[in-house]
N, C-alpha and C positions, 0 to 999 in steps of 0.2 A: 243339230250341230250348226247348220249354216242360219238359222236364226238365233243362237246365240254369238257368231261370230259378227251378224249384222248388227244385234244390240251393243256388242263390245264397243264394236265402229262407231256406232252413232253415241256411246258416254264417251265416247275420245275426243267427234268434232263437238261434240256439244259445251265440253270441258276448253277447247281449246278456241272457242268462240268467245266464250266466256271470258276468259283469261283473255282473250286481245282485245273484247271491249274494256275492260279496264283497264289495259294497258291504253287505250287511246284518251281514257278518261284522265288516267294520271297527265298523260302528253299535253291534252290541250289545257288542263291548269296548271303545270310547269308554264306554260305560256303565256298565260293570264297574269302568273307573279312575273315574270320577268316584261313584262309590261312597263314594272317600276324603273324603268333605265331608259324609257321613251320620252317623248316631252307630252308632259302633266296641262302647263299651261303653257300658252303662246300668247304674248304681246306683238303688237306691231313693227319691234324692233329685235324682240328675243324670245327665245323659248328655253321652258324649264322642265326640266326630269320631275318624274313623280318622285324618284328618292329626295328634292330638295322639297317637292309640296307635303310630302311624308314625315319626314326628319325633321327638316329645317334645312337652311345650309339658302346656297345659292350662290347662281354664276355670272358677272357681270363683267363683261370683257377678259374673260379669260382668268379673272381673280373671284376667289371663291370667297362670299361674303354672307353674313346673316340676312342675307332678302326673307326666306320664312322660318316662322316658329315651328314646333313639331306639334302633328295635327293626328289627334288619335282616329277622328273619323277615318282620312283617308289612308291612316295605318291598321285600321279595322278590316275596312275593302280586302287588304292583301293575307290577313290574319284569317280571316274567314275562309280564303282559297286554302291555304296553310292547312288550315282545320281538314276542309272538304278533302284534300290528297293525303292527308293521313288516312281517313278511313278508307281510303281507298289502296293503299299501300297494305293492311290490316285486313281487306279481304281478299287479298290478291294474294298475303301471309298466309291467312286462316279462311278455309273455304265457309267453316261454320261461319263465321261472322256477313259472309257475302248472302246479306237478308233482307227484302223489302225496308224494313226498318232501317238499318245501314244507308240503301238509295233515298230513301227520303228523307234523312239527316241531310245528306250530303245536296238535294236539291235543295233545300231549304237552306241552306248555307252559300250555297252559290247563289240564288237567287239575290239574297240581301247584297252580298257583295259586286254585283251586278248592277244593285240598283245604288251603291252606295259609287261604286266607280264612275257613274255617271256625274253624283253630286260634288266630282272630285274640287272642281272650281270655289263652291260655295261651303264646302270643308274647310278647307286650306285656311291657313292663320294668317297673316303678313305681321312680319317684324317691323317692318317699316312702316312709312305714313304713306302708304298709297292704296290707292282702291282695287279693290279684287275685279270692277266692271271693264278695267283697261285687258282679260284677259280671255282668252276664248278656252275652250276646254280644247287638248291636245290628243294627239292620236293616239296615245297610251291608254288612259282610261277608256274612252273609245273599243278599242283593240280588247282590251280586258272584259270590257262587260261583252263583245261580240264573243268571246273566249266562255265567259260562263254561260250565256246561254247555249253555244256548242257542246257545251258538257252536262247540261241540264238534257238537249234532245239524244247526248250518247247514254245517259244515265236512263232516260226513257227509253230509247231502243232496248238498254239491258234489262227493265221490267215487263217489258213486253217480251225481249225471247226466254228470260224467268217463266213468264207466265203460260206460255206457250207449250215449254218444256213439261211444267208440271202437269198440265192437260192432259198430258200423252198419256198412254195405260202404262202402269209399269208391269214387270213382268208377273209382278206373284199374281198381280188384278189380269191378266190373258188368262180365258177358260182352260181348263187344260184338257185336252179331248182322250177321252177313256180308249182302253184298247179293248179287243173283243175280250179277254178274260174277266178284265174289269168288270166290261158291262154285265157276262154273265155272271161274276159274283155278286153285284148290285141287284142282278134281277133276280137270284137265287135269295138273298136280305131280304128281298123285300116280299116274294112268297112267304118266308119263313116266319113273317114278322105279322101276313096276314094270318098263318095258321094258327099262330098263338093268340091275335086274337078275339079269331074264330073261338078257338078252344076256351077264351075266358068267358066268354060272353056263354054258350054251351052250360058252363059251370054254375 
């Protein structure tokens, strides 16, 4: 009784470990998108949101003007996290789906968008006549690709205590230890089984 009261315990924190790694995994890519509302690029004199290096758009003294075109790389970057927190919302829904294969979609989608948030500078389109070199890359993309790589090593913590978990014996694989009847009708089986046979071999 009190070892099945401890197995109860231990599928509860185990379920409930589970369920707050992805709950920190959703979090830190909520993070990563809203990155898009930081500054993207930085001039010498201004800095721009990754919504204007994404979309288009732009802001030049307070007057919102077409400084860029819309730049599907660095609207990829954020579509990819998009992706990644869906499956992750999907196995947070449906435990079935919370599967090796799931986590490594989902790394592999962060990764790219990781390494695409960095390229966010030499993405970026410009409407204008002026050169992308006046620009340094901004703390947003930055912040974003730091964002998917924290969700790549929570997304590893969670295959490793996956992996961990399923290690462990489950209950029907624990031997089950005979009681003294048991054993003497096993051992009684198995005279019985010698005297037959004995008796065929006799015949």
């Amino acid at each position: 009784m009190e070892n099945e009261q401890k197995e109860t315990l231990m599928s509860k924190t185990e379920e409930k470990v589970t369920i707050g790694i992805i709950i920190i995994e959703i979090f830190i890519g909520l993070l990563a998108i809203l990155t898009i509302f930081l500054p993207a690029l930085v001039s010498s004199t201004e800095s721009y949101e990754g919504v204007f290096a994404t979309f288009g758009g732009g802001s030049n003294g307070g007057i919102v003007t077409q400084f860029f075109d819309f730049s599907f790389g660095n609207f990829l970057s954020y579509l990819l996290v998009v992706a990644a927190m869906v499956i992750a919302f999907l196995r947070l829904a449906m435990p079935k789906l919370d599967t090796l294969q799931a986590k490594l979609v989902m790394i592999g989608l962060l990764a790219i968008a990781g390494l695409l948030f960095v390229l966010c500078r030499q993405m970026t389109i410009m409407h204008v006549n002026v050169s992308k070199d006046l620009f340094k890359l901004g703390v947003g993309p930055l912040l974003g690709m730091i964002a998917c790589i924290l969700d790549i090593v929570a997304i590893g913590i969670d295959i490793w205590f996956a992996r961990r978990i399923s290690l462990l014996p489950a209950k029907d694989d624990v031997p089950h230890q005979l009681t003294e009847e048991e054993l003497r009708a096993q051992v009684m089986a198995e005279i019985e089984e010698e005297k037959r046979q004995e008796e065929n071999k006799n015949e």
